[in-house]
N, C-alpha and C positions, 0 to 999 in steps of 0.2 A: 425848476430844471430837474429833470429826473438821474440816475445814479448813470444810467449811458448814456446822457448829454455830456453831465460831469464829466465822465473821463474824455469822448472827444474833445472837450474844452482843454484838459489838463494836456492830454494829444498834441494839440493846434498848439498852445501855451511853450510845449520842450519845444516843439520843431521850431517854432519861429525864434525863439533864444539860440538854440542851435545856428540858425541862420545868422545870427548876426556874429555871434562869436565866430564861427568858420569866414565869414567875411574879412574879419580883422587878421586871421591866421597869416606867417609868413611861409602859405603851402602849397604845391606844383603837382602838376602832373596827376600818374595814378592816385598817389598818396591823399590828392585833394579830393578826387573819385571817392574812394574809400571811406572818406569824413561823413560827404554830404548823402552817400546810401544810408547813414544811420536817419536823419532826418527826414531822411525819402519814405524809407521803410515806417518812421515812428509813425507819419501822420500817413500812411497810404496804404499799409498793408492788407486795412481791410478791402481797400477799392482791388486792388491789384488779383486778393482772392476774390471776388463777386464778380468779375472778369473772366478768372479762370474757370470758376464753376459754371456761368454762361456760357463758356462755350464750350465744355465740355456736356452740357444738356441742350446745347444745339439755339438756345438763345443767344447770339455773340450780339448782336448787333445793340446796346443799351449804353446811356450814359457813362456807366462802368468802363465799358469796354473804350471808349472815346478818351476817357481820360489816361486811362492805363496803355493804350496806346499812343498818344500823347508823349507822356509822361516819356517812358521809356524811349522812345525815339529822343527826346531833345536832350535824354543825359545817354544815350548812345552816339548823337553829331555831339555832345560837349568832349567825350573820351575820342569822338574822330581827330577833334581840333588840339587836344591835346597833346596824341600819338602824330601829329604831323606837324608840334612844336610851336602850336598856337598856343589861347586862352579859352578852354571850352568853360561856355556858361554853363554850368550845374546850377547854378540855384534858379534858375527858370524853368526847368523840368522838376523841383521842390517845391517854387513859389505856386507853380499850376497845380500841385496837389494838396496844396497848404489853402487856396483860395478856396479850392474847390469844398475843402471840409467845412470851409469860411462859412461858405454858404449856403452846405447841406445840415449845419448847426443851426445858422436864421429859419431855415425852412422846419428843421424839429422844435425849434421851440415856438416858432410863430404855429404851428400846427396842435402844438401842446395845448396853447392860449384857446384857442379855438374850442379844442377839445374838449375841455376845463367847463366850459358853459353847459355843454352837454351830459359829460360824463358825474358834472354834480348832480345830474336828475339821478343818478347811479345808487345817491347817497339814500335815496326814498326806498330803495329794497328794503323791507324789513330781513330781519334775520330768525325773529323768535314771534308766535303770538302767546298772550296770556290765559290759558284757563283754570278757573277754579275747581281744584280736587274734590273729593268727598268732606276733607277734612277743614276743606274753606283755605287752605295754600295755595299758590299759585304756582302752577306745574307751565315752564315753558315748551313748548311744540313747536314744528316745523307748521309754517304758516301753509302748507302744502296736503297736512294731514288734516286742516280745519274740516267740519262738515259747514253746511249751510244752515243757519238755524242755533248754531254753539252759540253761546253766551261769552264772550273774549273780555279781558279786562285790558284797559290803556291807560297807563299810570303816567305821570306830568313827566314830561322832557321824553315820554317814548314816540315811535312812529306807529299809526293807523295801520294795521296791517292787512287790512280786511276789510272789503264794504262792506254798509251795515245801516241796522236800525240803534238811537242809543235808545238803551230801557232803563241805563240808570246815574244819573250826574247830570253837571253841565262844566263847561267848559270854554277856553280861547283855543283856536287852532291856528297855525301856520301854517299854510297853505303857500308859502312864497316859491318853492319848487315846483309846486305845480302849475302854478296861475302869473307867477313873476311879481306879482303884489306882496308886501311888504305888511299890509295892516292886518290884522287878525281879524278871524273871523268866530262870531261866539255860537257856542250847538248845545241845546240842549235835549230833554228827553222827550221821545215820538220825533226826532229829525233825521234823517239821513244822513251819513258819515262815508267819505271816502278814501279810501286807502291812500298812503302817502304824507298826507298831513300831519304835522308832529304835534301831540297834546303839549301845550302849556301850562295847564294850572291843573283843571281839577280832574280826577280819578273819573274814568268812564265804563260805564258797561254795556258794552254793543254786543246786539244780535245781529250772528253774520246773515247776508241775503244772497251771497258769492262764494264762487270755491275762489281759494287765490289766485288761481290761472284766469280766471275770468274777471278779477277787481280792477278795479281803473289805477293801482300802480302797476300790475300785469300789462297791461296794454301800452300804457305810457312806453314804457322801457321797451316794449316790442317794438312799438314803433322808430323808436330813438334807434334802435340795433341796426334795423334793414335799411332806414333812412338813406346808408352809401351805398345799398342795392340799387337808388332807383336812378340815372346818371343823364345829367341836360343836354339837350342835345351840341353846346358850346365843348362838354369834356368828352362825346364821344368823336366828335371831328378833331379835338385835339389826341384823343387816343390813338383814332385811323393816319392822321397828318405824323407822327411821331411813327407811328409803326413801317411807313413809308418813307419818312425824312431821315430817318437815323442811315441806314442801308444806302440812300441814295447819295448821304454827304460822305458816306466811306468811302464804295467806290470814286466819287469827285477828289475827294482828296487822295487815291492813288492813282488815279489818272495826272492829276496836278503833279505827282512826285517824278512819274515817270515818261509821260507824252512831250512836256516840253523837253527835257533832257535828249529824247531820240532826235526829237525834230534839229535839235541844236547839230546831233551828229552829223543830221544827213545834211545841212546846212553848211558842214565843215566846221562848224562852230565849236569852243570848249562844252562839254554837256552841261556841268558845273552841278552835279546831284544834289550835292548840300545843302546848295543853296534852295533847289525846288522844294527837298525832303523838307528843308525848315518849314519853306510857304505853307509845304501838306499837311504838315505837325499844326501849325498855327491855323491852318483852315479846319481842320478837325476841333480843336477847341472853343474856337469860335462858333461851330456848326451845331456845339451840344445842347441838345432844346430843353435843358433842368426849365427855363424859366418859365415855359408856359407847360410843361408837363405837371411842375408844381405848383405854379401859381394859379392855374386855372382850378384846377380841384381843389386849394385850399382856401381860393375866394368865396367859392358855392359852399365849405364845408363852415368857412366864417358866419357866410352867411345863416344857414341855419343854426351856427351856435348861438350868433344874436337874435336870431328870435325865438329860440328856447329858452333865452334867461328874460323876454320878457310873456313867458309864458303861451309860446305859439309854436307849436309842433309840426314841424314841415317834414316831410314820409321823403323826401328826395330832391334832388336837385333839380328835375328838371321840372318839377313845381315852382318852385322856387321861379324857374326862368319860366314860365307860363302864366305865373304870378303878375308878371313884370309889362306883359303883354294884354291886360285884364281890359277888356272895354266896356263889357254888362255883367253887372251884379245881379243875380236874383235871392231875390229872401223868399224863405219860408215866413209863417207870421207869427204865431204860436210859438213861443221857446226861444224865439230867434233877434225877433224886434221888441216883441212885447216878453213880459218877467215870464208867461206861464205860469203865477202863481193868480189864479182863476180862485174870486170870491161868489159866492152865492148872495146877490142881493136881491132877491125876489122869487117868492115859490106862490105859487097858485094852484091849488087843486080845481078841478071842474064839480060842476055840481052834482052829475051823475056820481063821479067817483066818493062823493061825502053822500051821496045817499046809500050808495050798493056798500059804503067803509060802518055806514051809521054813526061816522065823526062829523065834526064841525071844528073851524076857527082854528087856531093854533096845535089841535090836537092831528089835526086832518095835515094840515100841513108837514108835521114831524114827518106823520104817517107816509106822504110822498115824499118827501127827502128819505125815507127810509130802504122805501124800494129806488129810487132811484141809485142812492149810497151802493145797497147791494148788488144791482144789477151790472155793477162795473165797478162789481169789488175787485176784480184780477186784472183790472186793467191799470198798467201803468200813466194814462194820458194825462196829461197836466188839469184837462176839465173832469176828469173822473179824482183826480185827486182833490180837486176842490170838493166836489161833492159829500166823498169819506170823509174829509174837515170839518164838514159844515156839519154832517151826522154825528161823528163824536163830539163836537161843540156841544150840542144840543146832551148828551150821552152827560157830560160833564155837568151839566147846565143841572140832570136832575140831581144830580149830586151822590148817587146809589154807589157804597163801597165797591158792590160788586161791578158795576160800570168802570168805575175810576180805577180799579185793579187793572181791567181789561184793557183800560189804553195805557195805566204804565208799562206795560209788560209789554205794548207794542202790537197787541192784538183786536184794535179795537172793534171789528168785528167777525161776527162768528159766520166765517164762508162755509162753513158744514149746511149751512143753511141753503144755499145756491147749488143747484143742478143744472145741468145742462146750458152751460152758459156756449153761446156763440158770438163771435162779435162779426159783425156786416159791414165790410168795407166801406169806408164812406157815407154810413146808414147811422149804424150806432150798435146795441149791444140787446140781446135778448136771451132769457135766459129764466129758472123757474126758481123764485124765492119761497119757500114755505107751501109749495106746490101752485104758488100760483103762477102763473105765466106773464112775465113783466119786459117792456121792450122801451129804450128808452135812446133814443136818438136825434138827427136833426128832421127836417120838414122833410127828406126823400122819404127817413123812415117811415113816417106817419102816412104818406100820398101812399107806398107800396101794400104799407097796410090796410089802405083804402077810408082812413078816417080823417073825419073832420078837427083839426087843430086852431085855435089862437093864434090870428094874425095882431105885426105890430102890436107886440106885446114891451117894446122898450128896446135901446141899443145896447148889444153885447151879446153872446151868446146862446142860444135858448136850445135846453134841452127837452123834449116833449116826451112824455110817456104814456105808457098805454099797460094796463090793467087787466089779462084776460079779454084782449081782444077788444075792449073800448077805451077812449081817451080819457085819462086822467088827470092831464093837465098839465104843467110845465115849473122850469126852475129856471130863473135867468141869472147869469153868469156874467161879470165882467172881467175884463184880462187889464192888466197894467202895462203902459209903454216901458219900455226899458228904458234907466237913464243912463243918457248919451247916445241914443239910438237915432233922432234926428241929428244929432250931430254928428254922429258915424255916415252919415246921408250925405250929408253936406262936406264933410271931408274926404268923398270918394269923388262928388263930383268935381271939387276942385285938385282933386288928382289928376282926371280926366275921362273920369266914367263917363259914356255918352247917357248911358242908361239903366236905372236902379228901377228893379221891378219886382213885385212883390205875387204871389202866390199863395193861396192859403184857401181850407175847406171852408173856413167862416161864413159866415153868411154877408151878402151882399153889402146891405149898409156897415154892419162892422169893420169889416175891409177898407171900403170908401172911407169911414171917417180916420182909420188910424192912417192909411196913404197919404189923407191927407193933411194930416200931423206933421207927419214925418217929411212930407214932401218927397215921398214915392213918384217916379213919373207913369208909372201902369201899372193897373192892379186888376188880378184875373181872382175873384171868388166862388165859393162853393164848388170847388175841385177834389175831384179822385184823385186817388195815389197813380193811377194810367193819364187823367187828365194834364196831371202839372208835367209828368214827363212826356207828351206831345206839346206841351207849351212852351216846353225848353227844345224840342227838336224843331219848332220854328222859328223861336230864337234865336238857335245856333245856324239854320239855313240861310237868314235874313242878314247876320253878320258879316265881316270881312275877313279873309281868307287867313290877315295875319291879326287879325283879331280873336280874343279870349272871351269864352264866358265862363262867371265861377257862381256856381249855387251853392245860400247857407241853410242850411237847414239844422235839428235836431233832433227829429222824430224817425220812428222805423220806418214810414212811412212814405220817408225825405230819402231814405237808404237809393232807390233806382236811381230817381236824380242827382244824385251827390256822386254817382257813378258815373251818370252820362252825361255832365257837362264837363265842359277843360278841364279846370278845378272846382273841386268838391269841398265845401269847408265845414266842418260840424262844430257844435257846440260841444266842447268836452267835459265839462262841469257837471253841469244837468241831461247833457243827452244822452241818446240811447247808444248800445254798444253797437248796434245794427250802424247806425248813423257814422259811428265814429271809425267803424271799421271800413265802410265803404267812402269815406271821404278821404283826400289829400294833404289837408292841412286842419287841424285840430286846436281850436281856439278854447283853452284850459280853464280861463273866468268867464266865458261867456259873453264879453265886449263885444259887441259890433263894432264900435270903433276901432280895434283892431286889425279888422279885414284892412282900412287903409293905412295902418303901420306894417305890415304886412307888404302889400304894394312897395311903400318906402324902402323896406331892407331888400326886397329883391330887384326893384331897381336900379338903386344903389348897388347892388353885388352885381349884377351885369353890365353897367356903366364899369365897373374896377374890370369885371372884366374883359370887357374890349378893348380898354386902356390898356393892359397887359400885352392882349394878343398883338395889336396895334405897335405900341413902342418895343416889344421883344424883337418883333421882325424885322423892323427898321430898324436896329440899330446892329440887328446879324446880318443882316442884307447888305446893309452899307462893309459893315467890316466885312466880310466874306468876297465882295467884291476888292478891296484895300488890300487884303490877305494874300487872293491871287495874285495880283498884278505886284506882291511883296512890298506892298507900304505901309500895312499894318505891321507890327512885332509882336512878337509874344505877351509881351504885359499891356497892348491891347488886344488881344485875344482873352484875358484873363480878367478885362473889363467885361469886354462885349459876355463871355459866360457866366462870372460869377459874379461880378458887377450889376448885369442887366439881372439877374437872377436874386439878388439882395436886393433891388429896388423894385423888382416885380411883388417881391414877398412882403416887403414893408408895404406897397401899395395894397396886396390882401388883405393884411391884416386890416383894415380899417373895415372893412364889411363886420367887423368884432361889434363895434361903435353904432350904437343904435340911439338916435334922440327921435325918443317919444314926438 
């Protein structure tokens, strides 16, 4: 509870002790008036000024203004009935502003709660990074002044402040902020490092690859900020219905104070004002829409705070509610179903290429892992990353200080070497290694180049190369399924996905065999970055009107699609910044299984919320009709508001409650 919860607790606390003491008093008239303004005043003065200020900036019409008028009318008929030698009830124009904090306290803290899941990603800001001075000290910096490229050191129990390469240690990291997992994860030197994560044990020294505006705790925490920019369309009808309901129950309840009272006149009847003025009082109370004003936006903000603590970043509510509505899944394949961490198990040179090299045998081979390596040295793609692997493996292999220096330090190779690299859409990459001209891509590439390639050369990937204009030969590559990726499949379809469809540049039988792994129900291969986004704008034609579809992707390449379907969902772990900025919802570890816990919390959160909207209405509808025709009283008026308003907000809160 925060220090101004406290005190409206301590607030709430005097006024109702007040009440009860002033209840037992043997006291009359004004003098009783006089008492019960202290307890009026203790617990309402803020409401009474947030009122004033309203309408004096021309917003009269809000909660505020409901209550404080209210309020004041039922302890002005208490001073009526008193001045005319009655019993005016005062503590019902107390008790209505004493509930009403009741409630506007469950709603601060149940909002807090919420809050909490979110605002702990808050805790991954770093504050300081580490570099070493001339003198070998460690001088702290504003992680803002880093360059890219610095050497930073991260000493056990600190946070990563910086993406990065490590160049020196190893280490456990906690990543549970980021990803909602709990077990550590171990990094050593040549691995990538991302910002957020807290070192555990051992001393690390990272070379940054990011200014800090760009690191993936940068982003995170952006996204987390704007998140209550983006609004569902459940809380912008409640916005519009509230912006029109408030105005519409004021005048109703002045019409109610004062049209029956004339009619009575002209009837010859007693008018009997009071009596109506009470009905008016008690329909205004009754009319104050706290419950779904609050309870709607704090169910969608619950919402997303449970799935931020299990590591899934939703950009806005009205994801969240398009989430809820998903009927076709589309994956990417690469990074998404499968690890992307792509092996080299098979290199072949052609025979031309070991004549015109004048190698043979293992030597000849290195030699095409070499240019292949460099050819797509500046490429971040998961199969170009396999490649530089498999080349510094071999680097290592000969065992030369000067090699093994090179890849401590993180450099393990020298791209001084590479000019004019281009990469070809969908093709592959070409580009001049040591003057020669080297191009190394899939089969488009090779057919554009007009040469003859290696069919059915094995399943998995195959990157073919070419040499100054003739074929050199190939490297085949395998990708790994992700585990729990068939099972991420199967647990969408028994959500109720009609259709899981998979997408991806691979080549044809690759495709086929992991689809049907996984049990993908269609799979479209060897596609352009243009091609999958016509695949999805047939998809989304073919759908149903109140049907979703959400594409997962990781790559920059995924970035168009991740835009143009309903929901866009990236990998946030390993993917690109491109991906993750044009996506909707940001899956932190990488899980595919996730997407249908995902589904879960926002179904769940719009199930609580029609429940809301549902029983708030019904239960003001019925009293507001009661109220009129004077069968309801005040203290249920103070059900039906604050009442319906505590049970709506306890009913939010459960969107908090997430089981895996």
């Amino acid at each position: 509870m925060t220090k101004k919860q406290k005190k409206v607790l301590w607030r709430i606390i005097i006024a109702a002790v007040l009440l009860i003491i002033l209840h037992f008093l043997p006291v009359k008239g004004m003098a009783l008036f006089g008492l019960y303004l202290i307890p009026y005043l203790v617990i309402g003065y803020d409401i009474l000024r947030k009122a004033a200020l309203g309408i004096l900036h021309g917003e009269v019409f809000d909660e505020n203004f409901l209550m404080a008028v209210a309020t004041i009318g039922a302890m002005a008929l208490a001073v009526y009935e008193e001045l005319r030698g009655g019993e005016g009830e005062f503590v019902e124009g107390v008790a209505v502003m004493l509930f009403y904090q009741i409630g506007e306290l469950f709603q601060a803290v149940a909002v807090g709660k919420s809050r909490k899941n979110i605002t702990a990603l808050m805790d991954i800001r770093p504050d300081y990074a580490n570099v070493e001075g001339e003198n070998g000290e460690l001088e702290q910096v504003d992680p803002d002044d880093v360059e890219i490229g610095t050497v930073i050191v991260v000493q056990p129990g600190e946070k990563v402040p910086i993406d990065g390469v490590v160049v020196e240690g190893s280490s456990t990291l906690n990543t549970s902020a980021l990803t909602g997992e709990s077990v550590p994860r171990s990094v050593k030197e040549g691995e990538e490092i991302i910002s957020g994560c807290v070192n555990l044990s051992g001393l690390l020294k990272i070379q940054t690859t990011k200014e800090f505006g760009e690191s993936t705790v940068s982003k995170i925490l952006d996204l987390v900020e704007n998140s209550s920019m983006k609004k569902s369309r459940s809380e912008n009808f409640i916005s519009k219905f509230a912006k029109y309901y408030t105005p519409t129950v004021c005048y109703g309840a002045l019409a109610l104070a004062i049209l029956p009272p004339i009619v009575l006149l002209v009837m010859g009847r007693p008018a009997d004002f009071p009596t109506w003025i009470i009905r008016a009082l008690t329909f205004l109370v009754i009319s104050c829409p706290c419950a779904l004003v609050i309870s709607i936006p704090l169910s969608f903000f619950g919402g997303i705070g449970g799935a931020s603590a299990c590591g899934i970043l939703v950009k806005g509510s009205n994801y969240l509610e398009a989430m809820a509505q998903t009927k076709y899944v589309v994956f990417d394949k690469t990074g998404t179903l499968t690890r992307g961490t792509f092996e080299v198990t098979k290199i072949e040179p052609s025979e031309e290429f070991c004549r015109k090299a004048g190698v043979a045998g293992e030597v000849a081979k290195k030699r095409l892992l070499e240019y292949a390596a460099y050819v797509e040295g500046y490429s971040n793609h998961p199969i170009s990353k396999s490649l530089k692997e498999a080349y510094v493996k071999t680097l290592l292999e000969d065992g030369t200080a000067e090699k093994e220096a090179m890849f401590r330090t993180g450099n393990p190779l020298q791209l001084s070497r590479v000019t004019e690299a281009e990469e070809i859409s969908g093709h592959g990459v070409k580009a001049m290694v040591d003057g020669v001209q080297v191009c190394a891509g899939n089969v488009k590439l090779m057919k554009s180049l007009g040469l003859a390639y290696e069919e059915n050369v094995g399943l998995g990937t195959v990157v073919h190369v070419a040499v100054n204009g003739a074929y050199a030969g190939f490297v085949l590559i395998s990708d790994v399924i992700k585990d729990g990726a068939k099972e991420a499949i199967a647990s969408l379809k028994a959500a109720g996905v009609k259709k899981a469809v998979m997408l991806t540049g691979d080549n044809k039988d690759v495709a086929e065999n992991v689809a049907k792994t996984l049990g993908v129900d269609e799979v479209q291969s060897e596609l352009l970055p243009g091609d999958k986004v016509e695949a999805v704008e047939a998809l989304l034609a073919a759908k149903g009107q109140k049907e979703n579809l959400a594409f997962v992707g990781d790559g920059i390449n995924d970035a168009p699609v991740l835009s143009r379907a309903d929901v866009g969902i990236a990998m946030g772990a390993l993917g690109s910044d491109a991906a993750i900025e044009a996506a909707d919802i940001v899956l932190m570890d990488d899980d595919p299984r996730k997407i249908a816990l995902t589904m879960k919390i926002a179904r769940k959160c719009l199930r609580i919320v029609y429940e809301n909207i549902v029983f708030a209405l019904a239960v003001k509808g019925i009293c507001l009709i009661l109220g009129a025709f004077g069968i309801a009283n005040m203290w249920m008026a103070i059900f039906a508001d604050v009442g319906v308003m505590v049970l709506a907000v306890l009913n939010a809160v459960r969107c908090l409650k997430v089981k895996a």
